[in-house]
C-alpha positions in Angstrom: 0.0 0.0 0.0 2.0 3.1 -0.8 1.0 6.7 0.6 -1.2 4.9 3.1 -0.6 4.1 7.0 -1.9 2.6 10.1 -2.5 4.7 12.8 -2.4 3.2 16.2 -6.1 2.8 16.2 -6.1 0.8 13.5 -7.7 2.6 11.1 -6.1 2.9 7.4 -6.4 6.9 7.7 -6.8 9.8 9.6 -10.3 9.3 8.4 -11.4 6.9 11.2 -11.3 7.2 14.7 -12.1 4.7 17.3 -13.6 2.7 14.0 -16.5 5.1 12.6 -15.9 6.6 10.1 -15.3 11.2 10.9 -18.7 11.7 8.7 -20.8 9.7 11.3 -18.7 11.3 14.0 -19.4 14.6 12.5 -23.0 13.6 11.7 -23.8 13.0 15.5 -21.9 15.7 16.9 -23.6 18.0 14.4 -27.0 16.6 16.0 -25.7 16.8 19.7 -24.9 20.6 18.9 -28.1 21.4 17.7 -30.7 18.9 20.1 -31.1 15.8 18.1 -34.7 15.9 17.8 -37.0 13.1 18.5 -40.4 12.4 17.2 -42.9 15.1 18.3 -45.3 12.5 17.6 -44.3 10.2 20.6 -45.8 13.1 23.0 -49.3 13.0 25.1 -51.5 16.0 24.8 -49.9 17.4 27.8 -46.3 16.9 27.5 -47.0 19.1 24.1 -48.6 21.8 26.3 -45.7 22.1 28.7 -43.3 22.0 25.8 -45.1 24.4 24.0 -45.7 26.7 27.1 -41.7 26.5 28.1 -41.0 27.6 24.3 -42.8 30.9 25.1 -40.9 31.3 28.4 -42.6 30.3 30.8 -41.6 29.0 34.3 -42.9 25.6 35.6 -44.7 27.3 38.2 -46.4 29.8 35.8 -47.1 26.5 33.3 -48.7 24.7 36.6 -50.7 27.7 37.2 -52.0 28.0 33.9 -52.7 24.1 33.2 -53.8 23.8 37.3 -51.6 21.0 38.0 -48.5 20.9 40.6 -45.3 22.2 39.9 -44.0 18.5 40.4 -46.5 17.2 38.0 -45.0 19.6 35.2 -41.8 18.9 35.7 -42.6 15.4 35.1 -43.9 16.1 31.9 -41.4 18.3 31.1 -38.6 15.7 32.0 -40.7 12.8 30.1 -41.1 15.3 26.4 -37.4 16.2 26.6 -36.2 12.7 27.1 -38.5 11.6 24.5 -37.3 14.4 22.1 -33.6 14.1 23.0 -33.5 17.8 24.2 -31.2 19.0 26.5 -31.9 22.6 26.6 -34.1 25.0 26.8 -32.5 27.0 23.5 -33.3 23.2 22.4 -36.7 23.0 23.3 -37.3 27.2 21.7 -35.6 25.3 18.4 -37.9 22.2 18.3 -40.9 24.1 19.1 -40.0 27.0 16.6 -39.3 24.5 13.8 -42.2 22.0 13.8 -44.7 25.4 14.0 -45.7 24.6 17.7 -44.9 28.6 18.4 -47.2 29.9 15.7 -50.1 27.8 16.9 -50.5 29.9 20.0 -50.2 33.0 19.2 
């Protein structure tokens, strides 16, 4: 093989680390970066509120006001939607929101 070498890894080029190919490795970081986004689809009627409701800025204890249910109760749907959605942030959540028209709807 001439002009190619093994790095330590294994890998035949610089174009592989641990085994994956960098375009997958820049693929998934890409998503990390910008909240890998689940399906929207996957969420009861209520984990969609308090998503929707935190992409407008509200607090969990002005969302459990609103909706009438405990500030515990909406932070379990809030954990449950993220999770779901693979959101990790709040800018996350804004983005997701913004980009399946979720904002729009309520105002």
């Amino acid at each position: 093989m001439v002009g190619r070498s093994v790095r330590k890894s294994g890998c035949p080029s610089a174009e592989c680390v641990d085994g994956r190919d960098l375009v997958e490795v820049r693929d998934r970081a890409g998503r990390q970066r910008h909240g890998a986004q689940g399906d929207a689809g996957n969420l009861s009627e209520r984990e969609r509120s308090v998503i929707q409701l935190v992409a407008l800025g509200y607090s969990n204890k002005e969302i459990s006001s609103r909706l009438s249910l405990s500030i515990k109760t909406i932070e379990t749907y809030r954990t449950r939607a993220t999770d779901k959605l693979e959101l990790h942030s709040r800018a996350a959540i804004v983005r997701f929101a913004h980009s399946n028209g979720w904002l729009a709807e309520l105002q």
